[in-house]
DSSP file (Angstrom, degrees, kcal/mol; ACC not computed):
  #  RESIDUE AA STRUCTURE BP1 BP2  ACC     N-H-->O    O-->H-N    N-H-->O    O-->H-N    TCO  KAPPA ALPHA  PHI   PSI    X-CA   Y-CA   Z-CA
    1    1 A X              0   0    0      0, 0.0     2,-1.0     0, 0.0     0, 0.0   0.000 360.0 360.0 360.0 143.4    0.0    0.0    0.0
    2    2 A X        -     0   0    0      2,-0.0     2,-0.1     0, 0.0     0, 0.0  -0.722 360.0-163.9-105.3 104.7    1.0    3.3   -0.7
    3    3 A X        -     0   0    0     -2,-1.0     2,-0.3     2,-0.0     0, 0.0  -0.482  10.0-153.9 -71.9 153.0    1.1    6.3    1.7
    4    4 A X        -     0   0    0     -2,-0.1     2,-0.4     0, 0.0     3,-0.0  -0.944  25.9-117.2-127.6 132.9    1.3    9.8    0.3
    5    5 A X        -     0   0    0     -2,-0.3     3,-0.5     1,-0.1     4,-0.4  -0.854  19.9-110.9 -76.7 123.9    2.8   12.2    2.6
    6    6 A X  S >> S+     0   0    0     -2,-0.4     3,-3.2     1,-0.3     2,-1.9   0.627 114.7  64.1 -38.3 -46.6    0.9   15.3    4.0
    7    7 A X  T 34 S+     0   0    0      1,-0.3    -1,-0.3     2,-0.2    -2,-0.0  -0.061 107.8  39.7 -99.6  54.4    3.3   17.7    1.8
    8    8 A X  T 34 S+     0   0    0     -2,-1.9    -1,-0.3    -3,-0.5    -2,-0.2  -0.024 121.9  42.4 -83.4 -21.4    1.9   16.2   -1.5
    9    9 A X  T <4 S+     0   0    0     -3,-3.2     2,-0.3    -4,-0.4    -2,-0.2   0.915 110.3  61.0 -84.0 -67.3   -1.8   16.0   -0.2
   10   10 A X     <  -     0   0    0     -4,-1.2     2,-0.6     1,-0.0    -1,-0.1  -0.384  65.5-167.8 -90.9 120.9   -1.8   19.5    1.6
   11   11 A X        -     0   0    0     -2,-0.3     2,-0.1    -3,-0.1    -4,-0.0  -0.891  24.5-119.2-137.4 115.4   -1.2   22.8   -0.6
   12   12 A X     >  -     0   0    0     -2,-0.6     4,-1.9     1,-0.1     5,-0.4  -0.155   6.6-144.7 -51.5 119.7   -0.5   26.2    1.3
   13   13 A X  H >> S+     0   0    0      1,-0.2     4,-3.2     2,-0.2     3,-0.7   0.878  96.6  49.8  -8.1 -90.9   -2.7   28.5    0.7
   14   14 A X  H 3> S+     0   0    0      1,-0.3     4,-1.9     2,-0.2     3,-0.5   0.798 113.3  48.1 -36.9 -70.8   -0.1   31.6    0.9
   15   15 A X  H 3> S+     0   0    0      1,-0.3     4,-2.4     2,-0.2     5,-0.3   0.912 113.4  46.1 -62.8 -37.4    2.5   29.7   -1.7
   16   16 A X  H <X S+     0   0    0     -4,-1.9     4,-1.5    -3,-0.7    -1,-0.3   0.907 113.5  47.7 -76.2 -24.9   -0.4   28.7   -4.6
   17   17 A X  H  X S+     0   0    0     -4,-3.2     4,-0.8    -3,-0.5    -1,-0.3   0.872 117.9  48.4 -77.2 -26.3   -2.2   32.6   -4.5
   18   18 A X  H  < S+     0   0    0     -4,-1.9    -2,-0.2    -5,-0.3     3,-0.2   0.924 117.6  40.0 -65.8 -45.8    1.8   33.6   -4.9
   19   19 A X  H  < S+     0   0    0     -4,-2.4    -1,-0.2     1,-0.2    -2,-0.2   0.693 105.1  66.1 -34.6 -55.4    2.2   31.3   -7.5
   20   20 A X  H  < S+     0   0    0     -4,-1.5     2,-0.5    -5,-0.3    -2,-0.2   0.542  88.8  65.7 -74.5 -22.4   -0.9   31.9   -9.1
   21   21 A X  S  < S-     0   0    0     -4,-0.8     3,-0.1    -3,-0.2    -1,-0.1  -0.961  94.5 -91.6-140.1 143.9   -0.5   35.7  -10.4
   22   22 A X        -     0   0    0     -2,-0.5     2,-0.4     1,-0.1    -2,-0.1   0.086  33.0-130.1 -46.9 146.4    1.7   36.6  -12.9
   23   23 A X     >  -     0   0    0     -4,-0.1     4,-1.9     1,-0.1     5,-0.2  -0.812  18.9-146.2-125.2 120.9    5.4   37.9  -11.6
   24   24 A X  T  4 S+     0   0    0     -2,-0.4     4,-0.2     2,-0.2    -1,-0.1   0.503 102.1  63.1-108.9  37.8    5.8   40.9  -13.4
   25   25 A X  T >> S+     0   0    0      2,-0.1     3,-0.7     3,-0.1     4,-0.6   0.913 117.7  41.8 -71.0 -66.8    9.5   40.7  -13.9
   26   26 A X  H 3> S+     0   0    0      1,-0.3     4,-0.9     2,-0.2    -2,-0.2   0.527  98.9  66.4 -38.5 -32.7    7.8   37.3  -16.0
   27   27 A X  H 3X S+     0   0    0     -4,-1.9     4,-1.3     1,-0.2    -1,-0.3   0.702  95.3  59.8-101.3 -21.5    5.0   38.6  -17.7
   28   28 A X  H <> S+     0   0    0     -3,-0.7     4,-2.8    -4,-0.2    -2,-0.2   0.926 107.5  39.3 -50.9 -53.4    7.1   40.8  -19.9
   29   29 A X  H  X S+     0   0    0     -4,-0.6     4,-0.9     2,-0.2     5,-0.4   0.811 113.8  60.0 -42.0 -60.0    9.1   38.5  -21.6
   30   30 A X  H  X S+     0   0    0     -4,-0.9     4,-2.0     2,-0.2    -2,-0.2   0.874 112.0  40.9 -44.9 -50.4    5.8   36.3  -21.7
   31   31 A X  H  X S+     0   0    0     -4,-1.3     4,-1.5     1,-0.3     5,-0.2   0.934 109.0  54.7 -65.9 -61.7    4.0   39.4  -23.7
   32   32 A X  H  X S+     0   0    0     -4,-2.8     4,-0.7    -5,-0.2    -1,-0.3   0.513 109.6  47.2 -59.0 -12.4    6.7   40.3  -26.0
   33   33 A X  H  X S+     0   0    0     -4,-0.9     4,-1.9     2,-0.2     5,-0.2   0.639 113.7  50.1-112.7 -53.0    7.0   36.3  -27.4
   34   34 A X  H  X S+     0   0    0     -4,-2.0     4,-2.7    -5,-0.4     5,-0.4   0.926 111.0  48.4 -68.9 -12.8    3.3   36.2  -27.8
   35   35 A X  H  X S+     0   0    0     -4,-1.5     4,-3.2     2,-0.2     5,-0.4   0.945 117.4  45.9 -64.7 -52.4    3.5   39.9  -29.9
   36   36 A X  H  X S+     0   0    0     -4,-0.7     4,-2.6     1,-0.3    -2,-0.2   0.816 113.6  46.0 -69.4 -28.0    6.0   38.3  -31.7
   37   37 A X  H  X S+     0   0    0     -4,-1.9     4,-1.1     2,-0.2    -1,-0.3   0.967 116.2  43.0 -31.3 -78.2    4.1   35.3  -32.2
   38   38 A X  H >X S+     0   0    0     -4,-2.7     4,-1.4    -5,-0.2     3,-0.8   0.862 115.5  51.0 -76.5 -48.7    1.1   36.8  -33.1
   39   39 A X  H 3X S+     0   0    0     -4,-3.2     4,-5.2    -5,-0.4     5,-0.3   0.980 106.8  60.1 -56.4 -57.3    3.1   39.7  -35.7
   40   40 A X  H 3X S+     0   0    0     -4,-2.6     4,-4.0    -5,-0.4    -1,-0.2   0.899 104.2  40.3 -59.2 -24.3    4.7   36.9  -37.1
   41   41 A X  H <X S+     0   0    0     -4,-1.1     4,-2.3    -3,-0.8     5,-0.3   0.855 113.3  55.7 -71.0 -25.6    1.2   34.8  -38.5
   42   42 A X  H >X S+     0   0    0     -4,-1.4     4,-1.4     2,-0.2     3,-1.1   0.973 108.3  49.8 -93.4 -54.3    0.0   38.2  -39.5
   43   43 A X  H 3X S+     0   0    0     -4,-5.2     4,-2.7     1,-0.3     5,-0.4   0.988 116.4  49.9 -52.9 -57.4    3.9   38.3  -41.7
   44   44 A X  H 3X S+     0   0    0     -4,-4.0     4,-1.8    -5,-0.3    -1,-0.3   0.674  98.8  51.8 -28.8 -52.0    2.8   35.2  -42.9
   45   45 A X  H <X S+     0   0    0     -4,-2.3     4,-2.9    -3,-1.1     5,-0.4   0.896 112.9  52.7 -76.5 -52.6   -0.5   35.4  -44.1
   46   46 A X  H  X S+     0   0    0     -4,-1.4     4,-2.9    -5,-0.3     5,-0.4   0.961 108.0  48.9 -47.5 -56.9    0.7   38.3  -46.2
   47   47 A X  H  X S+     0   0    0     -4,-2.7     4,-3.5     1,-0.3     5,-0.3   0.959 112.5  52.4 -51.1 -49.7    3.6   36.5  -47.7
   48   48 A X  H  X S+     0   0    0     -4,-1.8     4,-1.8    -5,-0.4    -1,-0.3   0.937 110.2  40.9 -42.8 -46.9    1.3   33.8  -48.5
   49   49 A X  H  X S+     0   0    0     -4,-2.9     4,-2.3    -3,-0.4    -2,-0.2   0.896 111.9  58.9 -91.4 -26.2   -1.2   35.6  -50.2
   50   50 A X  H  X S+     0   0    0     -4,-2.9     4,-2.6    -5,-0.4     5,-0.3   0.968 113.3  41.0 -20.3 -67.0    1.6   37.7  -52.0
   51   51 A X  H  X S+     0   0    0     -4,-3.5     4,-2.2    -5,-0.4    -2,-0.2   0.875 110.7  56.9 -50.2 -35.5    2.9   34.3  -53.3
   52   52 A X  H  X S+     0   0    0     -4,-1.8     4,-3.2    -5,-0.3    -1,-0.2   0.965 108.5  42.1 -76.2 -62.2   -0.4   33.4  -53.8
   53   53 A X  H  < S+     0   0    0     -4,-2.3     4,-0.3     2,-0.3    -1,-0.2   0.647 114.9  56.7 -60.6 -31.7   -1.3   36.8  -56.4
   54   54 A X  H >X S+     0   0    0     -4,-2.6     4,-3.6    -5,-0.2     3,-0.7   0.939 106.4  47.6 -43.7 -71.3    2.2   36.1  -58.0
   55   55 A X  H 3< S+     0   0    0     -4,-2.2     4,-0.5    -5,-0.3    -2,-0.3   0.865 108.1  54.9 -37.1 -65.9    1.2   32.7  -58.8
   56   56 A X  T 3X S+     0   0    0     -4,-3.2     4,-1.3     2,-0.2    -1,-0.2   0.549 104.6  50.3 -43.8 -22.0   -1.9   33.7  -60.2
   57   57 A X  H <> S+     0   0    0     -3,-0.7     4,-2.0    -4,-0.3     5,-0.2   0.870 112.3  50.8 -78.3 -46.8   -0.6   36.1  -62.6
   58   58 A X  H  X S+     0   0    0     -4,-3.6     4,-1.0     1,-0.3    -2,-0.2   0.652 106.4  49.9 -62.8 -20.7    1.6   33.4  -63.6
   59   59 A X  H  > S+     0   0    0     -4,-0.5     4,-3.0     2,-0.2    -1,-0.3   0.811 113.6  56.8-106.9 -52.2   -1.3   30.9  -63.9
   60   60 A X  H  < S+     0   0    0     -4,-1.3     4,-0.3     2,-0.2    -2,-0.2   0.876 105.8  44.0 -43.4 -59.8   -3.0   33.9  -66.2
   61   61 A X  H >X S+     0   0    0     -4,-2.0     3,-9.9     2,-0.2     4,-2.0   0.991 110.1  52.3 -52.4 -73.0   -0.8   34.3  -68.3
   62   62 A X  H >X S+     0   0    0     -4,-1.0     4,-3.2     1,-0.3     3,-0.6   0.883 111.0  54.5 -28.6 -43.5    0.0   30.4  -69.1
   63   63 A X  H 3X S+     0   0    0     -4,-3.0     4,-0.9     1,-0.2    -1,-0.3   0.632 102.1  54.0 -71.4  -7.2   -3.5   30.2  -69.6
   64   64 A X  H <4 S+     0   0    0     -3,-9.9    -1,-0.2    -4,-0.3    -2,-0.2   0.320 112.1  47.7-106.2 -16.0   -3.5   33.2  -72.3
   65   65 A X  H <X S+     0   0    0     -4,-2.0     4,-2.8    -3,-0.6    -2,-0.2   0.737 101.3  60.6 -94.3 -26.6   -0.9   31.4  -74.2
   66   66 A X  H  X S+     0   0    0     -4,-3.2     4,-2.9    -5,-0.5     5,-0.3   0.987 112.1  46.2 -62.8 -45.3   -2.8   28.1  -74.1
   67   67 A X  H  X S+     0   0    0     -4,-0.9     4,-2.4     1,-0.2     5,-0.3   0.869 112.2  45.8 -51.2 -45.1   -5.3   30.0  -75.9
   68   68 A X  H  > S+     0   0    0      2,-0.2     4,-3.2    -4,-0.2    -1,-0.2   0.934 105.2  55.0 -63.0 -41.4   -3.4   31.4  -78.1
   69   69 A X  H  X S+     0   0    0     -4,-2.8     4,-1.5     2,-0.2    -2,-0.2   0.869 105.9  58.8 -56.6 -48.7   -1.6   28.6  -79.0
   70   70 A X  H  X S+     0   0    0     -4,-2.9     4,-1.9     2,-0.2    -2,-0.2   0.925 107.5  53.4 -49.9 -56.5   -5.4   27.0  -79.7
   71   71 A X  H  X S+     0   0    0     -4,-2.4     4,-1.7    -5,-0.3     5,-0.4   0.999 106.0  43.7 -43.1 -61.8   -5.6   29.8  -82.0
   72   72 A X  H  X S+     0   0    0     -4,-3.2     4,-1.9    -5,-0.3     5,-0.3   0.966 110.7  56.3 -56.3 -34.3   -2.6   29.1  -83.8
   73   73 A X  H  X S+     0   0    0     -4,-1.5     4,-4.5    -5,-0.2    -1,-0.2   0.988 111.4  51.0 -51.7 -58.0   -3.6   25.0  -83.9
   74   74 A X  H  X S+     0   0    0     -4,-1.9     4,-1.2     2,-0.2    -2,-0.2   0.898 111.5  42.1 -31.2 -88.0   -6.8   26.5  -85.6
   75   75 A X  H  X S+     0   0    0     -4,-1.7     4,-1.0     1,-0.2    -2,-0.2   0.790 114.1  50.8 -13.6 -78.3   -5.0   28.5  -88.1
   76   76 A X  H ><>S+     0   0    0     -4,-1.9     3,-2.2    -5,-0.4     5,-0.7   0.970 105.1  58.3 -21.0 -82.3   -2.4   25.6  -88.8
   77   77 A X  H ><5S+     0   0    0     -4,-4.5     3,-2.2     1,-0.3    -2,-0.2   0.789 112.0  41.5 -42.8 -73.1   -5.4   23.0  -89.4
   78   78 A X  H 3<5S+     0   0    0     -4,-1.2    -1,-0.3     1,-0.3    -2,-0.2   0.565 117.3  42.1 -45.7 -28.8   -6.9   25.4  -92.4
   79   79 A X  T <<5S-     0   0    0     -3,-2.2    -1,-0.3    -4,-1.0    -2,-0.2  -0.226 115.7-122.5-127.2  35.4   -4.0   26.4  -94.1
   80   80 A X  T < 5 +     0   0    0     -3,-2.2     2,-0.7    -4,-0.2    -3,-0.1   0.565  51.2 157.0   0.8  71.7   -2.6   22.5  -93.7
   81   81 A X      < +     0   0    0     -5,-0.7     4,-0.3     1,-0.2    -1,-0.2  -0.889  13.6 176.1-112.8  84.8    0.3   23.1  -92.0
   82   82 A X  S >> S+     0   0    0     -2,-0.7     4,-2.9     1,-0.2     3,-2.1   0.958  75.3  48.9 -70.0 -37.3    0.6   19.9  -90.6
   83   83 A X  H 3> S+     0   0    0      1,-0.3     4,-3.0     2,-0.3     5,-0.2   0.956 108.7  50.9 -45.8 -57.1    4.1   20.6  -88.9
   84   84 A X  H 3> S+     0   0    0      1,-0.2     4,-0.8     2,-0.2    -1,-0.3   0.566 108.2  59.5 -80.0   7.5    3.2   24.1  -87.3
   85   85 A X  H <4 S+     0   0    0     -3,-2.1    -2,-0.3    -4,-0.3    -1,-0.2   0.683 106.0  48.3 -97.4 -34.0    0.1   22.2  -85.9
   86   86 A X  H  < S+     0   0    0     -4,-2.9    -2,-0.2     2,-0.1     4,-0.2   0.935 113.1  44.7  18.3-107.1    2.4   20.1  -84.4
   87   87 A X  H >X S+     0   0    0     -4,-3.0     4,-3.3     1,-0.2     3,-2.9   0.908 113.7  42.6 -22.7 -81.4    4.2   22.5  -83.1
   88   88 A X  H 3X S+     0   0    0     -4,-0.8     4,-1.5     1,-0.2    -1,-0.2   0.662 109.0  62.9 -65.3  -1.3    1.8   24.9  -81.7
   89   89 A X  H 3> S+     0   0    0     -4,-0.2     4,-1.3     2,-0.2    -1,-0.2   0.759 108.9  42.1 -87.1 -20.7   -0.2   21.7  -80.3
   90   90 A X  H <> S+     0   0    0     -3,-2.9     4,-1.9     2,-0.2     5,-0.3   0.789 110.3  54.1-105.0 -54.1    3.0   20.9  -78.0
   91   91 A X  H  X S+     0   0    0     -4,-3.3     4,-1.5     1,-0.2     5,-0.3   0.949 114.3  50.5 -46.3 -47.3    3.6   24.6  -77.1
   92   92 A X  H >X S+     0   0    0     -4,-1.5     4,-5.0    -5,-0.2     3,-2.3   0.949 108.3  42.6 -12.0 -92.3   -0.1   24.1  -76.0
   93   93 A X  H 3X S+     0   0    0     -4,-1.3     4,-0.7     1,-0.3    -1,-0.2   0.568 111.0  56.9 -55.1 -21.4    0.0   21.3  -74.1
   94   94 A X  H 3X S+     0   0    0     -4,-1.9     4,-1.5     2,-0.2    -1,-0.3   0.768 110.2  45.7 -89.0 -24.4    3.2   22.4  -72.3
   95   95 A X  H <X S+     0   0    0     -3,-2.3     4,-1.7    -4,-1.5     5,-0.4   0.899 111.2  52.7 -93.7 -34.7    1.4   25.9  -71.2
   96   96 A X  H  X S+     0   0    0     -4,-5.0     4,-1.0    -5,-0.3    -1,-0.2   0.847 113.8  45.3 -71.4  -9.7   -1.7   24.0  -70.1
   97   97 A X  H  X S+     0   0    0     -4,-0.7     4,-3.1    -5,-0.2    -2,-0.2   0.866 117.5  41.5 -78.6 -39.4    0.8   21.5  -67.8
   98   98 A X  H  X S+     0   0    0     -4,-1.5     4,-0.7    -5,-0.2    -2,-0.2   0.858 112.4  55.2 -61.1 -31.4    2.5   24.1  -66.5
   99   99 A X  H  X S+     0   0    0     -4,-1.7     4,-2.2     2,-0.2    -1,-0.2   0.754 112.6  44.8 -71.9 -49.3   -0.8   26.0  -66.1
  100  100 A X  H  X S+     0   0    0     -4,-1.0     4,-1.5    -5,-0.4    -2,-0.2   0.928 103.4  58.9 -79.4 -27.4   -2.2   23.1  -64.1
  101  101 A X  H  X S+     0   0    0     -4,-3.1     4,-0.7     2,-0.1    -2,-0.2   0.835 110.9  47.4 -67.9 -18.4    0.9   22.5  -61.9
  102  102 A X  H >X S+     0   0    0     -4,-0.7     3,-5.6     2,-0.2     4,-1.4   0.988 109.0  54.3 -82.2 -72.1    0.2   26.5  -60.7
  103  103 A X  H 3X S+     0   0    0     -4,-2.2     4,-2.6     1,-0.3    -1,-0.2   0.696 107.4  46.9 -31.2 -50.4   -3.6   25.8  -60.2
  104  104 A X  H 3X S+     0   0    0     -4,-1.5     4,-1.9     2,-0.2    -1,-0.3   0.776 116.2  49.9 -70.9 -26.7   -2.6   22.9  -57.8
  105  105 A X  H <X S+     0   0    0     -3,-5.6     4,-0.7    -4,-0.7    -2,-0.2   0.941 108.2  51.3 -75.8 -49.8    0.0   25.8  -56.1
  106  106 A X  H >X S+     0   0    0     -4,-1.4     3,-2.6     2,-0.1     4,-0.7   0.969 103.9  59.7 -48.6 -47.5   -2.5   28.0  -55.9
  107  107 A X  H 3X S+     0   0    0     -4,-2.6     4,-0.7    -5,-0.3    -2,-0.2   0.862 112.5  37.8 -18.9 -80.8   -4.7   25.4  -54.1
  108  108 A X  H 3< S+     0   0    0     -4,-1.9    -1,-0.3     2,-0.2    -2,-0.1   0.239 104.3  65.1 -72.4   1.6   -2.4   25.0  -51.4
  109  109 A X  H <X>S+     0   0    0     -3,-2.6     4,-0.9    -4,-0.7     5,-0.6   0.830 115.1  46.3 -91.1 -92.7   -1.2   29.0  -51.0
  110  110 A X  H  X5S+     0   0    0     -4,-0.7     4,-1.1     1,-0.3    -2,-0.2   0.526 109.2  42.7  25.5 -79.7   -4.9   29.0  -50.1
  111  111 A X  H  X5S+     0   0    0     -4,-0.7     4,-2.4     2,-0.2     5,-0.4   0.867 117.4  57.9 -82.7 -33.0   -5.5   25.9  -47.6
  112  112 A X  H  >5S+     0   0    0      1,-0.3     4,-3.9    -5,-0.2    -2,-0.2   0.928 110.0  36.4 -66.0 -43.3   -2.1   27.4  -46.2
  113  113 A X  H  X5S+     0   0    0     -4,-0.9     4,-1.0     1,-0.2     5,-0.4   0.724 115.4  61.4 -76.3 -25.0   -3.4   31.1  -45.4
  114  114 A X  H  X<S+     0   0    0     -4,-1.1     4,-5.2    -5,-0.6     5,-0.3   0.968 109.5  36.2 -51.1 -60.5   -6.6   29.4  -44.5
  115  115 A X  H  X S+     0   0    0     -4,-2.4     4,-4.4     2,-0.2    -2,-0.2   0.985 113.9  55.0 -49.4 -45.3   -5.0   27.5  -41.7
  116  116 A X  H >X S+     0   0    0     -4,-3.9     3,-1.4    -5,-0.4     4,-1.2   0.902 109.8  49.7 -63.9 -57.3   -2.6   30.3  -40.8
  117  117 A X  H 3X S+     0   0    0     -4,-1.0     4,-1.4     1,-0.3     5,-0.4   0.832 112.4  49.7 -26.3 -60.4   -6.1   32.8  -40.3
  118  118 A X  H 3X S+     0   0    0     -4,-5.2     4,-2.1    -5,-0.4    -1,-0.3   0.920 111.1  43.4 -67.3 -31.1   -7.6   30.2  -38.3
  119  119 A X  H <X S+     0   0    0     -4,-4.4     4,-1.9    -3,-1.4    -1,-0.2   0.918 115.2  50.6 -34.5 -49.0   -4.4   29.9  -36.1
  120  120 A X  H >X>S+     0   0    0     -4,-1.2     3,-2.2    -3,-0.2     4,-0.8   0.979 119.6  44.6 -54.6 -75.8   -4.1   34.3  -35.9
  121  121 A X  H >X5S+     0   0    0     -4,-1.4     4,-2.2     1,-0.2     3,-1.6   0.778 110.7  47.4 -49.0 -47.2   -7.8   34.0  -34.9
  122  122 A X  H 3X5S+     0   0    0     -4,-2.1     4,-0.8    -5,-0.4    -1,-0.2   0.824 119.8  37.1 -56.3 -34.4   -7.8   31.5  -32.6
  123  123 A X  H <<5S+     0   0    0     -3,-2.2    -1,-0.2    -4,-1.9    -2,-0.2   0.462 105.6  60.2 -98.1  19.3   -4.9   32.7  -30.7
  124  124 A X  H X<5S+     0   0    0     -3,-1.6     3,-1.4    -4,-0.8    -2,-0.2   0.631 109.7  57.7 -99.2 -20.4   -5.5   36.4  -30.8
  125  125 A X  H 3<<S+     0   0    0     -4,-2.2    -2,-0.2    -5,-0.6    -3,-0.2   0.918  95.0  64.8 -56.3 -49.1   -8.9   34.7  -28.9
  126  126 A X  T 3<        0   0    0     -4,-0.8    -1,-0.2     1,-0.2    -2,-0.1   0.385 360.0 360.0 133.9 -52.1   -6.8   33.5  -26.7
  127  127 A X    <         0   0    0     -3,-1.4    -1,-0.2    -4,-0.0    -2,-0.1   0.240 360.0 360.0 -65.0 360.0   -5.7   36.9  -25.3
């Protein structure tokens, strides 16, 4: 059988109210690493959505040559130029892959500034 001795059972008043509120030598230190905390998600979500608006331009474009490119395929087919249909059919296909790996980047610039907002918010709740 195991006995527990009073001074693990019994807890002084005086030490746990001493304990209990913030030392403000401590609570500075404490403040400043949650500003900085908190400053940094808010640096975050910008860079993300920076990245994010980059990306998208980039995604714009690619997608304004795959169209173009369909023009030129078009063009090619009528004046039966099989070679520069070819061509413009692989220039295509290469701005719509490229076009689709940004889509999938955007995706995830997204769920990331999602998460980080619901982190900011949750811990600015917190406060």
């Amino acid at each position: 059988m195991v006995r527990l001795s009073n001074s693990f059972t019994h807890i002084k008043p005086t030490l746990y109210s001493q304990n209990s509120q913030p030392d403000s030598k401590n609570a500075q230190p404490l403040a400043d690493t949650w500003n900085h905390y908190l400053q940094s998600l808010h640096e975050a979500i910008a860079e993300s959505n920076t990245a994010k608006e980059i990306i998208q331009k980039d995604y714009d474009r690619l997608q304004a040559l795959a169209i173009a490119w369909e023009k030129e395929i078009q063009i090619a087919l009528k004046n039966s130029r099989e070679d520069r249909v070819r061509q413009a059919l692989a220039y295509k296909q290469n701005c719509t892959a490229r076009a689709r790996e940004l889509k999938n980047l955007i995706e995830r610039y997204v769920i990331h500034t999602s998460i980080l907002q619901t982190r900011l918010v949750y811990w600015e709740n917190q406060l």
